[in-house]
C-alpha positions in Angstrom: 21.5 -4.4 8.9 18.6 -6.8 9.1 18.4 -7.3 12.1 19.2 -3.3 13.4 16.3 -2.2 11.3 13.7 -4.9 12.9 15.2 -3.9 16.1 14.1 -0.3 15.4 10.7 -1.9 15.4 10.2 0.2 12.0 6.8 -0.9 10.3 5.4 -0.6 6.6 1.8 -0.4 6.0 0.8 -1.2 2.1 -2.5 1.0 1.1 -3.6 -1.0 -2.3 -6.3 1.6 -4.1 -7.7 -1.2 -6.1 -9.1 -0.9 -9.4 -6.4 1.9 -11.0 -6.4 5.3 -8.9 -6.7 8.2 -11.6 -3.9 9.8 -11.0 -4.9 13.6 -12.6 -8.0 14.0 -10.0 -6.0 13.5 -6.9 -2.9 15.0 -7.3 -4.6 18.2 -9.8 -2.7 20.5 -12.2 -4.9 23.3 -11.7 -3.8 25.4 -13.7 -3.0 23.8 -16.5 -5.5 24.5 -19.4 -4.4 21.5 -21.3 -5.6 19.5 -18.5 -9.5 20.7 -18.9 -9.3 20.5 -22.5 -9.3 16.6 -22.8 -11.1 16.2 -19.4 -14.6 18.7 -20.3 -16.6 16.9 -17.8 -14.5 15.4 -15.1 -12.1 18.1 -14.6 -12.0 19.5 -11.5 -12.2 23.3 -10.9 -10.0 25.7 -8.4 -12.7 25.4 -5.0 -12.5 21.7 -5.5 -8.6 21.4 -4.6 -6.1 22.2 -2.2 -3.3 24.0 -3.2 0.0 22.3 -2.5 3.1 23.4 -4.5 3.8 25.4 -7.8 0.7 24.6 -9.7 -0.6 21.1 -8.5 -3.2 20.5 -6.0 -4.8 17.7 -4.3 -8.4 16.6 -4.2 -10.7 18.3 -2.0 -12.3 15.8 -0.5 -8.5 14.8 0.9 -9.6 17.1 3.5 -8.0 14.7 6.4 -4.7 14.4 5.1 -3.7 18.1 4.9 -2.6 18.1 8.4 -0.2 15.7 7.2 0.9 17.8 4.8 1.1 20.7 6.4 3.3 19.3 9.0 5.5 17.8 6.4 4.4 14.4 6.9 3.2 13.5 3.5 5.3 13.4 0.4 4.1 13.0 -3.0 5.8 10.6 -5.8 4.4 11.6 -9.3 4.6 9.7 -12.8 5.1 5.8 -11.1 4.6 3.5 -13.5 7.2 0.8 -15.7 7.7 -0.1 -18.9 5.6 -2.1 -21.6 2.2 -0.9 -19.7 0.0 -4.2 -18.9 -3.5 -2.6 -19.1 -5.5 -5.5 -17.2 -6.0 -5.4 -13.9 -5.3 -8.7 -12.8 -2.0 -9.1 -14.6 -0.8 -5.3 -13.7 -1.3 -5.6 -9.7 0.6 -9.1 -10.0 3.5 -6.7 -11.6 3.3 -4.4 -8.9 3.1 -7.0 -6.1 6.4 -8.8 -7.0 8.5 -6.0 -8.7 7.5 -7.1 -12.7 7.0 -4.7 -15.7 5.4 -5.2 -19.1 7.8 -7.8 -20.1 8.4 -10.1 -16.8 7.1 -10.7 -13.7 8.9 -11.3 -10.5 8.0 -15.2 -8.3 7.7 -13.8 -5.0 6.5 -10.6 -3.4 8.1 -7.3 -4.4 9.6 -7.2 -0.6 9.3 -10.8 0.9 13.0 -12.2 0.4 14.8 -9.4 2.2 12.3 -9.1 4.7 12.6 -12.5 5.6 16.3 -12.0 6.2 15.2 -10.2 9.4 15.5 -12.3 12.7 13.5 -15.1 13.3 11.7 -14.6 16.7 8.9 -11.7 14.3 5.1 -12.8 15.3 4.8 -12.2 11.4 6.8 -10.7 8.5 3.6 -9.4 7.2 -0.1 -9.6 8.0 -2.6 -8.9 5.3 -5.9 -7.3 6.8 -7.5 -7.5 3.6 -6.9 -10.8 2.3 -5.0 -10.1 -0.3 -1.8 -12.0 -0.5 -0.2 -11.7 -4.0 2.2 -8.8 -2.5 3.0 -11.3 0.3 3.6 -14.7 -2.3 6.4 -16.5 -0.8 7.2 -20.1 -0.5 8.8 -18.9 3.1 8.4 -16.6 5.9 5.5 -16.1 8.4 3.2 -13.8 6.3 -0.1 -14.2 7.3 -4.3 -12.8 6.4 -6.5 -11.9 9.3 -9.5 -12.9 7.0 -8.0 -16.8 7.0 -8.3 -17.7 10.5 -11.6 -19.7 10.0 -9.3 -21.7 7.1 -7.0 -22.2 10.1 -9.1 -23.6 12.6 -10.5 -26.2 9.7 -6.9 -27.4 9.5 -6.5 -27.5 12.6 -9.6 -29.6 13.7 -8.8 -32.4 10.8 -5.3 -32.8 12.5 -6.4 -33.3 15.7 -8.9 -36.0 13.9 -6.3 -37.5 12.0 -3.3 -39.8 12.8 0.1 -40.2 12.6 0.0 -42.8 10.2 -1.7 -40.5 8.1 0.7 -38.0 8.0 3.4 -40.3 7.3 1.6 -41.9 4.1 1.0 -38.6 2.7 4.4 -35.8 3.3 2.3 -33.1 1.1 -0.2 -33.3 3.9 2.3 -33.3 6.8 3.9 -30.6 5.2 0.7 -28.7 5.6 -0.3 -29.3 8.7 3.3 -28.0 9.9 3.0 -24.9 8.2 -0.7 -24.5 9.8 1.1 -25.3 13.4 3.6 -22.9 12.8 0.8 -20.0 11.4 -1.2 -21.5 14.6 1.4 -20.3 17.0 2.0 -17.0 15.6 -2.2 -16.3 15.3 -1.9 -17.7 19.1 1.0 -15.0 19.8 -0.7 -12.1 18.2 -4.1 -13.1 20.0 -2.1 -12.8 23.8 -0.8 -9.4 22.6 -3.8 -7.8 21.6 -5.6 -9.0 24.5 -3.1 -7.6 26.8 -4.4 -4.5 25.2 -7.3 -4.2 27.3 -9.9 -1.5 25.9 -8.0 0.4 23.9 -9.8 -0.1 20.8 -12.5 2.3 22.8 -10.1 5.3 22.6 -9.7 5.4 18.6 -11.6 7.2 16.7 -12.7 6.0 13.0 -14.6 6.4 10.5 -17.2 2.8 9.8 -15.9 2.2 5.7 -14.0 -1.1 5.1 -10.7 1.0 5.0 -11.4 2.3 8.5 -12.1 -0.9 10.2 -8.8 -2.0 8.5 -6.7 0.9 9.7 -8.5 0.6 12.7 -7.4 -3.2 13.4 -3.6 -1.9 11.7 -3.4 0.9 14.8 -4.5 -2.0 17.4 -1.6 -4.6 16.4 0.9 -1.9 16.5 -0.2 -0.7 19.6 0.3 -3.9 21.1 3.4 -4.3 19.8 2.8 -7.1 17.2 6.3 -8.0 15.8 5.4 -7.5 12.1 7.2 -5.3 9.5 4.6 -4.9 7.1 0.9 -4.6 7.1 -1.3 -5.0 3.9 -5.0 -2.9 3.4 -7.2 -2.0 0.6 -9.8 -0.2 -0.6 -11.8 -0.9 -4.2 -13.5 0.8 -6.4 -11.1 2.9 -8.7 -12.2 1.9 -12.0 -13.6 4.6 -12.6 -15.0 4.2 -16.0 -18.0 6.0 -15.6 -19.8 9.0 -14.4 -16.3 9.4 -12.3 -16.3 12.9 -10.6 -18.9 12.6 -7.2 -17.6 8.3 -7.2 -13.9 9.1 -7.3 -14.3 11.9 -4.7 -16.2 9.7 -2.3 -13.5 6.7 -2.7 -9.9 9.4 -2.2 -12.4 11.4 1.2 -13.0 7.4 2.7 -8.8 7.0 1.7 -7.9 10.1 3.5 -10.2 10.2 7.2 -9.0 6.3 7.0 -5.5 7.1 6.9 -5.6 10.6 8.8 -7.3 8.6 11.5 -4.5 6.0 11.5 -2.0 8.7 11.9 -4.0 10.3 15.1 -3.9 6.8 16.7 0.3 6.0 15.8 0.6 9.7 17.0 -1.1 8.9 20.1 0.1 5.4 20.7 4.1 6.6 19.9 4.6 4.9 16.9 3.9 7.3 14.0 7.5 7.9 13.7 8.2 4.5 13.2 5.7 4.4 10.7 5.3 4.5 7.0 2.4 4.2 4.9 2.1 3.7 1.2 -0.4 3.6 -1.7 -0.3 1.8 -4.6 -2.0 0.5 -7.6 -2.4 -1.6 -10.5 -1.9 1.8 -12.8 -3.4 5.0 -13.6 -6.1 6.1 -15.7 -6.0 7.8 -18.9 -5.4 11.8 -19.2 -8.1 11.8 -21.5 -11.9 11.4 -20.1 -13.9 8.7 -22.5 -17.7 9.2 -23.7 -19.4 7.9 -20.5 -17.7 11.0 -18.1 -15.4 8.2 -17.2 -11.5 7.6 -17.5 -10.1 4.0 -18.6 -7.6 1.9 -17.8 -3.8 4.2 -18.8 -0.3 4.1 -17.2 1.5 6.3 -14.9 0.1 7.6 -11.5 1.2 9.6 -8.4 1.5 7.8 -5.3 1.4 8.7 -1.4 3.7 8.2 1.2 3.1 9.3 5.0 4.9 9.4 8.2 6.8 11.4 10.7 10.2 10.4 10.0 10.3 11.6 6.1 10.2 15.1 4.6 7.0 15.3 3.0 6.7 17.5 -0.3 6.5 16.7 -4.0 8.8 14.5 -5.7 9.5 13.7 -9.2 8.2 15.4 -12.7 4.8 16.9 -13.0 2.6 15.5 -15.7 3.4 16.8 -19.5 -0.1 17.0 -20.7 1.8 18.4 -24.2 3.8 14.8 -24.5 0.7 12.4 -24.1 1.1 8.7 -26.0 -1.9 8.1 -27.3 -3.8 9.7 -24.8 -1.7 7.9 -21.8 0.5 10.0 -19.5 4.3 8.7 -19.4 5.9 6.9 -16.8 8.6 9.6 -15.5 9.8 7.1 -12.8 9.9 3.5 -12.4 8.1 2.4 -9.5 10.8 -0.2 -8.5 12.9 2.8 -7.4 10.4 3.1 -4.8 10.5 -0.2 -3.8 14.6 0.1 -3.5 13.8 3.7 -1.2 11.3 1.6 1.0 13.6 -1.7 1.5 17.4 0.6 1.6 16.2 3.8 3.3 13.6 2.8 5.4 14.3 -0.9 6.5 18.2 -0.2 6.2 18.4 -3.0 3.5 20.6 -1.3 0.9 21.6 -4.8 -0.9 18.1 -5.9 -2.0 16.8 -6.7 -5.6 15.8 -3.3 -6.6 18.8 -1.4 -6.2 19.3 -1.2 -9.3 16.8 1.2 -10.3 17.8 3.7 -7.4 17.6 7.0 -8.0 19.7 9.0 -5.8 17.5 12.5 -5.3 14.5 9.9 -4.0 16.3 9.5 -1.2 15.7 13.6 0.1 12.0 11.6 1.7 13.9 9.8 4.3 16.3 12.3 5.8 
């Protein structure tokens, strides 16, 4: 199964909003009076939204994403979050990276041990284009940051300075200068593919934010066919604790032209349906604004998913603005059961560590 869903060439991208998307300003209930009650300042009103479905609405400064939707590209997963809420950043995107909750975190990331059951000849099993690794930790595997190449070449120039009698007195630093041979060959086998490219970086068309160039580099690699099931972006600046409304709407219009450029490009380049992108984040904000026209640090969120192989719409419970604890929004569904949708239905892996929390009407996104 591994190796017939690498051989469908079938790619992830991770989209990590950093900083705690809020949640109830992107995907809006409109209509819900409750929800302008607790949020007099940063509520948003009925000509700043899309209507979608029923009484929710998205942002409208998501603009470049309702093609998506409107073709059924784009689906919708409301009220992720797990149990036992860790309200700091740093610990809460750790959970999320390797498939933890409140109580225990996982050792590796959430998807690197069945992804590196696929077959060995990948250029990468990942390549972060941010940096960031935590979602790639593994103590195996080929998973590699663009932003790390200078690291690489530093390693590489003390080998060639050192000796073999070096490397024997010390195995820790042989052991390191393998694994930068072996990263070395896979940079040098990504580097031959892009260039084969010739100029097609010249016929995309993005925006000049961070997340563009990102999604812009993301549609080059899969364009030339770099062997890599998952690719890793982010954009910061979520934590939105004050004066939210015109800084939040900036942030989710640079998320949407990134990512409704990235699906031109895989549209044009024949790989859209082999595609799928997905946001995530540390967790959401709270339902209730605070004194500074701000939202803090809360729990559950809505989360996006996009490509041309799923049937876009909105899944799971709306938010119950009448059953708030303490302010915070509950979790409706545990985000590992997203985790088990992306690694069973999309990568054909049904036997991976999050099975367990499968829920069975999830899978109506990958038909």
């Amino acid at each position: 199964l591994a190796q017939a869903a690498q051989q469908s060439g079938r790619r992830l991208i991770l989209v990590e909003l950093s900083g705690a998307n809020d949640g109830l300003n992107t995907l809006v209930p409109i209509r819900n009076d409750r929800y302008r009650n607790i949020r007099p300042s940063v509520a948003l009103n009925s000509s700043d939204v899309h209507s979608l479905h029923r009484d929710m609405a998205l942002h409208s400064r998501m603009s470049a994403l309702m093609p998506a939707w409107n073709d059924g590209d784009m689906a919708v997963v409301q009220g992720l979050g797990y149990p036992d809420q860790n309200r700091s950043h740093f610990k809460s995107i750790a959970l999320w990276e390797t498939g933890g909750d409140g109580q225990k975190a996982g050792r590796n990331g959430w998807l690197t041990e069945d992804l590196e059951a696929m077959k060995p000849s990948l250029d990468a099993h990942g390549i972060s284009l941010d940096g960031g690794m935590g979602v790639f930790a593994s103590s195996s595997g080929l998973w590699i940051s663009l932003t790390s190449l200078r690291q690489l070449q530093t390693l590489k120039d003390f080998q060639l300075a050192s000796t073999a009698t070096t490397d024997q007195a010390n195995p820790a630093l042989a052991l390191l200068m393998d694994r930068a041979n072996t990263l070395d060959t896979s940079m040098t086998r990504i580097s031959q593919k892009m260039a084969a490219q010739g100029n097609y970086s010249t016929r995309l068309r993005f925006g000049n934010g961070d997340l563009s160039r990102q999604a812009a580099l993301a549609a080059r690699l899969i364009a030339a066919d770099v062997d890599a099931p998952v690719l890793k972006l982010k954009i910061s600046g979520f934590d939105t604790h004050e004066y939210q409304l015109n800084e939040h709407g900036g942030l989710l219009e640079n998320l949407s032209e990134a990512l409704g450029d990235l699906r031109t490009a895989l549209r044009q380049s024949g790989h859209w349906d082999t595609t799928m992108i997905m946001t995530y984040s540390e967790f959401g904000r709270r339902a209730t604004e605070n004194r500074s026209r701000g939202t803090d640090h809360g729990t559950a969120a809505p989360h996006f998913l996009l490509s041309g192989s799923i049937r876009g719409g909105l899944y799971g419970q709306d938010p119950d603005l009448e059953d708030l604890i303490d302010g915070d929004l509950r979790y409706t569904l545990d985000y590992r059961s997203l985790y088990d949708l992306i690694l069973s239905g999309w990568f054909g892996l049904p036997h991976n560590r999050f099975s367990s929390y499968a829920e069975n009407w999830l899978y109506d996104i990958t038909p």
